[in-house]
N, C-alpha and C positions, 0 to 999 in steps of 0.2 A: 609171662607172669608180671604181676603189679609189685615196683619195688615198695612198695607202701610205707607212708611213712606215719599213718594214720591206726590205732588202736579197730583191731576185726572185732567182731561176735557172732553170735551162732544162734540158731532160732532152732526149731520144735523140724517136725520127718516132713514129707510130704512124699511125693513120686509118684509115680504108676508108667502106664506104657504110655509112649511116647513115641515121635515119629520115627526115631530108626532106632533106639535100646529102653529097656527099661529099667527101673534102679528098684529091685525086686529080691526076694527073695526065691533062687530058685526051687521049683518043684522034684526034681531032681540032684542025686548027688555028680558034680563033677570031680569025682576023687582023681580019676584018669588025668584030670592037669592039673593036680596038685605039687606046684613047682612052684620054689619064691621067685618072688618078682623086682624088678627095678625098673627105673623111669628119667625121661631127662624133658624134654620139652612136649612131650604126649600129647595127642591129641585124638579127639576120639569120632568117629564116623558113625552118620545118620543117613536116612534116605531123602534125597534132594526131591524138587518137583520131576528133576530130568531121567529120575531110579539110580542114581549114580551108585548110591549108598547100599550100606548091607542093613537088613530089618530084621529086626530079634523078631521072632514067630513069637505073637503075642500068650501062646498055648503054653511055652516054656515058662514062663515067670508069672508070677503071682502077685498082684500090686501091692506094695506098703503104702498106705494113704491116711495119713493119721492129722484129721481137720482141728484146728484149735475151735475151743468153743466157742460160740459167735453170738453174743449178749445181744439183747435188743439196740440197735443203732438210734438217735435221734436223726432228722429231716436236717438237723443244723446242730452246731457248735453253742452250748450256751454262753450267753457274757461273761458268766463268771470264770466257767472250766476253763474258756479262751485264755481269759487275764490269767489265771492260774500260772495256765502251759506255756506264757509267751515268759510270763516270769520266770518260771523253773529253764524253760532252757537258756533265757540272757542271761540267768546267775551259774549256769551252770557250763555254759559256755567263757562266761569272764573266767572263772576259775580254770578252765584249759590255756585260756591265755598265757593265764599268771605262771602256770605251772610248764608250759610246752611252747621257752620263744621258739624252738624250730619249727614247730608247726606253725606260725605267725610268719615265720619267712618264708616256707615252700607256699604260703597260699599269699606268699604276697602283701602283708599285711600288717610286717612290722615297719609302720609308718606312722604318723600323725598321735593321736593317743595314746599308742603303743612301739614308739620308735624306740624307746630305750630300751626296750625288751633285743631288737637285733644285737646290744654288744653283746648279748648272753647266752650261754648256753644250756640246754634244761642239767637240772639236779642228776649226777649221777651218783649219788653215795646213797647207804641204805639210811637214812635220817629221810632222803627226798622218797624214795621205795615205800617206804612207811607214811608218809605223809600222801603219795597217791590213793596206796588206799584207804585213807580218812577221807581221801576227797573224793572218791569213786560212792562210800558209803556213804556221803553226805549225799550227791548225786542222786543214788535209787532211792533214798529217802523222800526228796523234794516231789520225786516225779510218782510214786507210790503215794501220795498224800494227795493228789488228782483223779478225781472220781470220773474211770474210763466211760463208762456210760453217759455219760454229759460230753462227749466228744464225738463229731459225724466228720467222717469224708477224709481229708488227707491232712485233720485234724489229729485224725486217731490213727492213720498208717503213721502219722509222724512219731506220735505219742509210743506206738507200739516197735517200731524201728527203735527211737533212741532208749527207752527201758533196757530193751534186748541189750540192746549195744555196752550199755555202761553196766548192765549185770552182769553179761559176758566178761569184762574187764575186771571186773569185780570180783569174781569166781579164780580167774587167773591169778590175783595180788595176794588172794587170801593163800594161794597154794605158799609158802613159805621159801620157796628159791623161783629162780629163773628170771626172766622180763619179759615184759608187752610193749611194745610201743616204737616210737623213731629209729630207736639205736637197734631194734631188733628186725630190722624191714618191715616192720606192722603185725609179725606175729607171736605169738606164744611160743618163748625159747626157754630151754632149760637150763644152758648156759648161758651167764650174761656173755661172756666173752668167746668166739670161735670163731671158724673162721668166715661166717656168714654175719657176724653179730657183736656190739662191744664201738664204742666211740673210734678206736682207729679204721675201722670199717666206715662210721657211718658218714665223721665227720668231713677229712681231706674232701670228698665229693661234695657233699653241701656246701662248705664254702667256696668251691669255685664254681658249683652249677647253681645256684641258690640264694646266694648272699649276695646281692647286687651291689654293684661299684658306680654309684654314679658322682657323691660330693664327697668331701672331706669328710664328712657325718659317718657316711657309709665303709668308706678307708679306714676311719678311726675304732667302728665297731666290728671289721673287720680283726685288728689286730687285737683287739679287743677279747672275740673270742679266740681267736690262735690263741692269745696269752693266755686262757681258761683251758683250751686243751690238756696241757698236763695234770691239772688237777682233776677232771673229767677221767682221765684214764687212771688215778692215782685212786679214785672215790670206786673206780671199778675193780681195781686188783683189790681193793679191802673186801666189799660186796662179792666178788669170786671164791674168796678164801671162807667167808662163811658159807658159802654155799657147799664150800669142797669139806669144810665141817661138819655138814651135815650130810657125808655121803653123795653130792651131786656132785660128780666132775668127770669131765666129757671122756668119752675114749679116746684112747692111746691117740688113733689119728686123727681124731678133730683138734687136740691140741698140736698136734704135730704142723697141722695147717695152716692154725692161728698162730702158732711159733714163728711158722716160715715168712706169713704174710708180714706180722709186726717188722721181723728183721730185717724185709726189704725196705720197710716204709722206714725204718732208724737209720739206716744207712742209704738211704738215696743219697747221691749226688746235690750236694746244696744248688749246684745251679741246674740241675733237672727236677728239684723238687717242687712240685704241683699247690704247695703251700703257701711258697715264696714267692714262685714267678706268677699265680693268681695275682696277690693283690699287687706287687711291683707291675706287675705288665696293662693291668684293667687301670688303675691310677692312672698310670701315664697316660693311656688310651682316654683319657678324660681330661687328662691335662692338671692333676691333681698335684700338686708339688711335694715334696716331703720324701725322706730317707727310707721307705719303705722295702725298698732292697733287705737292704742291710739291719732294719727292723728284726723285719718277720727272721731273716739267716739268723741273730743272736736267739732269737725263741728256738726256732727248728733245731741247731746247733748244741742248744745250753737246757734247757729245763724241758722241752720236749721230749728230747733223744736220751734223757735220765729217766724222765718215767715210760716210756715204752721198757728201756730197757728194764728196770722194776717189773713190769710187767712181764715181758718174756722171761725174767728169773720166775716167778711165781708161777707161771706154767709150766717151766721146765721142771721145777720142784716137783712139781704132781704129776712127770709123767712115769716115775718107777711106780707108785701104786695104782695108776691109771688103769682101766679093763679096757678089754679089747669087745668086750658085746658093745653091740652096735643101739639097742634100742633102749628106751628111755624103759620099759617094765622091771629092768635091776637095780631102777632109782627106790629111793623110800617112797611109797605109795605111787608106786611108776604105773602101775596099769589105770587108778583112779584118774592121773594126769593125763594120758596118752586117750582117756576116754572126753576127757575134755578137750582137749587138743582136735579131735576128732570131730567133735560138734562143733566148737568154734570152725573147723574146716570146712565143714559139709553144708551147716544146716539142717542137717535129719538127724534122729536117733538112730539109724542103722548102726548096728552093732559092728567091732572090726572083724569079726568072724563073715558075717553077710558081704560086707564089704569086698572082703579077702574074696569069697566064694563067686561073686558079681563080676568082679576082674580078673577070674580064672576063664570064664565063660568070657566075658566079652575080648578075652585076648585070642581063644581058642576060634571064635566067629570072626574078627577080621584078621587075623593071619589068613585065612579060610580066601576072603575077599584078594587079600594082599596077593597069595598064591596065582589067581587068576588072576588079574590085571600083569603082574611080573610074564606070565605066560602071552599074554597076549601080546608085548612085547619081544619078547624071543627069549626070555631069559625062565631055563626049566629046571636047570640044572642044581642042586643042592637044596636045604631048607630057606623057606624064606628071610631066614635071619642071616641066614649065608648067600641068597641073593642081593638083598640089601645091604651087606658090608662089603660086596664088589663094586656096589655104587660110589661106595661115600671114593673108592681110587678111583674112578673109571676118569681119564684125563677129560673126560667130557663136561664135566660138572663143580672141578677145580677153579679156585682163583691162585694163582701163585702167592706162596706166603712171603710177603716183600711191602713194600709202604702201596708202590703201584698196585699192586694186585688188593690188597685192600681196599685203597682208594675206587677202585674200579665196582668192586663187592658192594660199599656203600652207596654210589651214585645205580648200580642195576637196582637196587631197595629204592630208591628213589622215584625211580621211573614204574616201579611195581604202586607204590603209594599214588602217585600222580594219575594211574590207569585207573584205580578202582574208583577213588577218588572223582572222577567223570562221570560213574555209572549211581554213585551214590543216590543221587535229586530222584531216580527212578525207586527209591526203597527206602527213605525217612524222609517224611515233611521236616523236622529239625536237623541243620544240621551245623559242627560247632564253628566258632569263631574261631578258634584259638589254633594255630599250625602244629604240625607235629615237625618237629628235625630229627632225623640220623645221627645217632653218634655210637663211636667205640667206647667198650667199657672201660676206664682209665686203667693204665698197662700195670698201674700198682695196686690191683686188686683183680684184676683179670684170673686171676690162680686161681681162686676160689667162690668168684663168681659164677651164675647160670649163664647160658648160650643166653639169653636174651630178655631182656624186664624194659619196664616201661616208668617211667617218671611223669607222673599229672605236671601241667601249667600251671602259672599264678591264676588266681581268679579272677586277677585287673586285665588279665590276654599278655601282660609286657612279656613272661617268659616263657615258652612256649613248652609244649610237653616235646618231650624224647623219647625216640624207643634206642633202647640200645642193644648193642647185639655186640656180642664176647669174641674179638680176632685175637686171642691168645695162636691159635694155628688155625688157618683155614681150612685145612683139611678136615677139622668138628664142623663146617659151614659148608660143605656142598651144595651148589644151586640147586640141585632138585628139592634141599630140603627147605630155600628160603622164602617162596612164595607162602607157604601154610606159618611160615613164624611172621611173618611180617603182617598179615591180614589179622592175624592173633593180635601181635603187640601195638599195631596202628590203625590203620582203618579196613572193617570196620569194627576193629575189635577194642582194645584197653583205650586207645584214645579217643573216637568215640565218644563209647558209652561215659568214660568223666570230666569229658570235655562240655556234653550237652548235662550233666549234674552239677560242673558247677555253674556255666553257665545260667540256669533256669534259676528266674530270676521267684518266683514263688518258694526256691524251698528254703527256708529256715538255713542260716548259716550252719547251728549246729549240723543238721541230719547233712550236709557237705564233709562234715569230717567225716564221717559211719563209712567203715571196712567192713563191708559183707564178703568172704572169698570166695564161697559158693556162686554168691548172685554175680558178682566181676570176673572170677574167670570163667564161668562159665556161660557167661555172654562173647566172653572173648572167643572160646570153645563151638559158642554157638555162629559166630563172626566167621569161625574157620568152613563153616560147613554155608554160610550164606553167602559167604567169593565164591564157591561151585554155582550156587544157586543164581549168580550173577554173571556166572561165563568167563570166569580168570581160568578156568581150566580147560577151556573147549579146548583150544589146540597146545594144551601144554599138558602130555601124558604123563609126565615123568616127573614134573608138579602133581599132579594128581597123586601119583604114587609114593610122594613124599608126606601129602595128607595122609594117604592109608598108615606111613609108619609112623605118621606120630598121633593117629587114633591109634593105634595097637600100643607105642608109649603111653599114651592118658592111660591106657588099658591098665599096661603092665604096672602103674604108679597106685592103683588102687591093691594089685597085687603086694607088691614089695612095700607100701608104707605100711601097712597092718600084719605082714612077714616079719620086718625089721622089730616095729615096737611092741605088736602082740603075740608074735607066734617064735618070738626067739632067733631070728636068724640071723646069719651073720653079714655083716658088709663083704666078704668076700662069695655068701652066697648071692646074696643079690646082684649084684655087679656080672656073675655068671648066668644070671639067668636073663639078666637084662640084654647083655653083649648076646646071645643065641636067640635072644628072640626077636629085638630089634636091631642088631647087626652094629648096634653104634661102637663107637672104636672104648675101646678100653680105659685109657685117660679120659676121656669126654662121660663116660659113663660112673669112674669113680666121684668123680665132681657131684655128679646129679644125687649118687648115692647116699655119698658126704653131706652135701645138700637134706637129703631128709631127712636124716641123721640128728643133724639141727634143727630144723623146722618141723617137728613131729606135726602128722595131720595136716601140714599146708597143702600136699598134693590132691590130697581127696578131694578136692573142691570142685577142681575142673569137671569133671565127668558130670557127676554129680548136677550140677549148678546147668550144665549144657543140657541133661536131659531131659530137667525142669522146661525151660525155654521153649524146647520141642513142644513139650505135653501141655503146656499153654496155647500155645500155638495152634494146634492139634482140638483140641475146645475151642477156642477162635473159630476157628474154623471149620466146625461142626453148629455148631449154635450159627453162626450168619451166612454159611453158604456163601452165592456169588456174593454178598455184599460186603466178606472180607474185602479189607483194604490193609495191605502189608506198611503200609506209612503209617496207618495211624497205630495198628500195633505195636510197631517198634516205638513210637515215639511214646506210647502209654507207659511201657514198661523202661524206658531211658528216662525223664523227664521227674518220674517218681523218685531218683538218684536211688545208691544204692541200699537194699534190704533185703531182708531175712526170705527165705526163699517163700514161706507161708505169706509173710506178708505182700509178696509181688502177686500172686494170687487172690489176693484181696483187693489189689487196685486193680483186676481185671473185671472181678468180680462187682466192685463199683460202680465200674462204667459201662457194666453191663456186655461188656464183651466175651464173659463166658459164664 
């Protein structure tokens, strides 16, 4: 997944068959696996050129294919509409500046006109929540006053991507609790604070991966925002407590997690702590002079370690009336949110009923796959979820949990990057500038973290992107399962695809920030199935068979999110159904659950967004016969950065490719 730090939205359905599932409503009932579902790193399988893949019988499902309507196009862009749209987005882009320095730092860019924006950190009190959406509604205003029929080409994808985009956000602010944005990894949260979400989450990490050290400047607006920290978190326990006023406050064990994580991060060890030896240790490394030690220890020490702790009172306060249901529907107007959540996730209007029924079927068809392949190995014995959990021990596929055995985990990632990476020049004419590095997830939030996300580059190339991947215990990191997360989270999958978006030097800053979930992870999803189609699994079986389980994961995630928030179930249902059907160990499985928990809707995406790719693909390549050329597809649909799943369809559409 994309830690995103960027504001998602959601576009209009689309779908039909596709080259190995469909996103369909089935023509039959599957009551027979009607069982809630759970998910952690899911990933979902299609049919390769090689047949590797399992293929929905196109007979079973029935396409939802619902086209937006498609106004007469001009041959070009008028003068006027142009000036218009270049205006509406530089004013509507300064206004994110103003409002979002972290996003001015992760892309690099709190410099020159906007340097002083680095000592600062965005508004986190409801005064700034309310002022978003003034500015969200100033936003669709500018860009609705632009007569779309006076726009041709990637005039009007742009035009139609950012509308979506800022309505989307728009729709979100108007809901009366929860966050969008930075502090919430990029999506629609209904707690500000948990243990996925809330400035002691966001921050510690930004400022040492993020916040560049190179002059005194930089040192100074360092300490600058450490010294903003506490009020940040101070501006959040006030904004929680409204929220918990109005009936929103997390279950019993998402506070329990957010309890846990804050009280590690107050009592760290001053000289282990990741706030302090950041900016002490990168100064010196630059030769910067000044007491920054001892600086930053009086902050972390004295007014930091007071309002965390403020904060963990105020959670703990709420957790005797806390519930224990897990999904957002026993919030006030929890199904209306959960239905939005949903679309910002997907893409489509598919209903979470369709959904739920889509991922009962596609978990029941690759288990189906899984069963074979496990046999063809030698392994018959028990179900497949109880095949698969004798993997995650089998001494075969362990790194020892220790600094070495680690060390060792990230450099085999490395050398998996560096392979595909060879084969790449054979399957995109573009390909990025910008490096990806390896890194663990930092050990003071590894608790609560996913097995693995992905961090975008600056846009200048100086910081490169990261995937990173969770050694809380190695034993959730089994080799068999790392080759399919690391072609996900690196190439040719999250970095990639936003590496060649920012890169591309044609699109409009703004449409750089646009989180589409659907259209990124499910390139990523679609990345997972293009490494088979590139030969990373010819002689690596048991690779392969770590793909099958984390398609049957994606599977089981469309299950369990619309289980959890639309159909009542409980986190300790899910977590049972997840651990039986993908085998994953039990800790690693509550994580993912807790995980949706939070992020209502964030998981749908993947599948979803992957099948689209296909069914693109699949048109390509019907319409041009031998004249398909696999480079220039990918680069059509990379190049256009990220959008609404209809409108990717539009720029194939365009250029005449399907």
């Amino acid at each position: 997944m994309v830690d995103r730090r960027y504001i998602i939205t959601s576009l209009g359905a689309l779908m039909g068959a596709a080259a190995g599932e469909a996103v369909a409503r089935p023509k039959k009932k599957i009551g027979k696996h009607a069982v809630a579902g759970k998910t952690k790193h899911g990933r979902v399988v299609e049919r390769t050129t090689r047949g590797r893949h399992h293929e929905v019988p196109h007979s079973e499902v029935e396409a939802v294919v619902h086209e937006p309507a498609a106004p007469p196009e001009p041959s070009e862009t008028s003068p006027a509409a142009a000036a218009a749209l270049k205006a509406a987005f530089d004013g509507i882009l300064t206004d994110v500046y103003k409002a979002e320095p972290s996003t001015l730092t992760s892309l690099g860019l709190d410099k020159g006109q906007w340097a002083s924006q680095k000592a600062r950190l965005d508004d986190r009190s409801l005064t700034g929540r309310a002022a978003t959406l003034v500015r969200l509604n100033a936003a669709v205003s500018a860009l609705k006053a632009i007569d779309r029929n006076q726009l041709a080409g990637m005039d009007r994808i742009n035009y139609d991507t950012v509308l979506w985009d800022f309505s989307a956000q728009q729709a979100v602010f108007q809901t009366p609790f929860g966050d969008y944005g930075n502090f919430s990894g990029g999506f629609p949260v209904p707690y500000v604070i948990s243990q996925l979400s809330g400035a002691y989450q966001f921050v510690p990490d930004f400022l040492d991966s993020q916040h560049t050290i190179a002059t005194k400047d930089d040192a100074d607006a360092y300490m600058a925002r450490l010294n903003a920290f506490p009020k940040a978190l101070d501006d959040e326990t006030q904004w929680a407590r409204a929220d918990m006023a109005r009936g929103v406050v997390a279950p019993d064990f998402l506070l329990q997690a957010a309890i846990k994580q804050l009280t590690d991060l107050r009592d760290t060890d001053p000289a282990k702590s990741t706030l302090i030896n950041s900016v002490a240790t990168r100064a010196a490394a630059a030769n910067i002079p000044g007491t920054w030690q001892a600086d930053a220890t009086a902050i972390v020490t004295g007014p930091l370690k007071d309002a965390l702790s403020r904060q963990i009172a105020a959670l703990t306060a709420a957790l005797p009336t806390a519930r224990h249901a897990a999904g957002v529907r026993s919030l006030p107007d929890g199904e209306a949110y959960y239905a939005l959540c949903a679309r910002v996730g997907t893409s489509t209007d598919m209903t979470p009923r369709d959904i739920h029924a889509l991922g009962l079927d596609t978990v029941a068809r690759l288990t189906d796959e899984a069963d074979r392949r496990l046999r063809a190995q030698g392994l018959s014995q028990g179900t497949v979820g109880q095949r698969l959990r004798a993997l995650y021990t089998d001494p075969r596929f362990l790194y020892p949990n220790t600094d070495d055995g680690k060390a060792k985990l990230l450099a085999d990632l490395n050398a998996k990057v560096e392979a595909v990476e060879a084969k790449m020049p054979q399957y995109f004419g573009v390909l990025p500038k910008t490096k990806v590095v390896i890194r663990r997830v930092p050990v003071a939030t590894e608790a609560g973290a996913p097995g693995g996300y992905y961090n975008a580059g600056s846009l200048d190339g100086s910081r490169p992107g990261a995937y990173y991947i969770n050694l809380r215990d190695t034993a959730d990191q089994p080799g068999w399962l790392l080759p399919t997360l690391t072609y996900h989270e690196s190439v040719p999958g999250h970095h990639l695809q936003g590496s060649v978006a920012n890169e591309a030097e044609s699109l409009p800053m703004l449409r750089k920030l646009s989180y589409f979930n659907a259209y990124i992870e499910g390139w990523a999803l679609y990345a997972e199935q293009l490494a088979g189609e590139m030969s990373m699994y010819d002689n690596d079986p048991w690779g392969y068979i770590g793909y099958l389980h984390d398609a049957i994961f994606r599977g089981v995630r469309l299950v369990v999110d619309t289980g959890l928030h639309a159909q009542g179930w409980s986190r300790e249902q899910a977590i049972a159904y997840m651990v039986s059907v993908c085998g994953d160990t039990e800790d690693a499985t509550r994580s993912e659950i807790e995980r949706y928990c939070a992020w209502p809707g964030q998981a749908l995406g993947y599948m979803i967004g992957k099948l689209t790719w296909l069914k693109i693909r699949d048109q390509a390549k019907a319409k041009q016969g031998a004249a398909f050329d696999i480079k220039a597809f990918h680069d059509a649909g990379l190049l256009c950065g990220a959008v609404p799943l209809s409108v990717l369809e539009n720029v194939y559409k365009d250029k005449g490719m399907i």
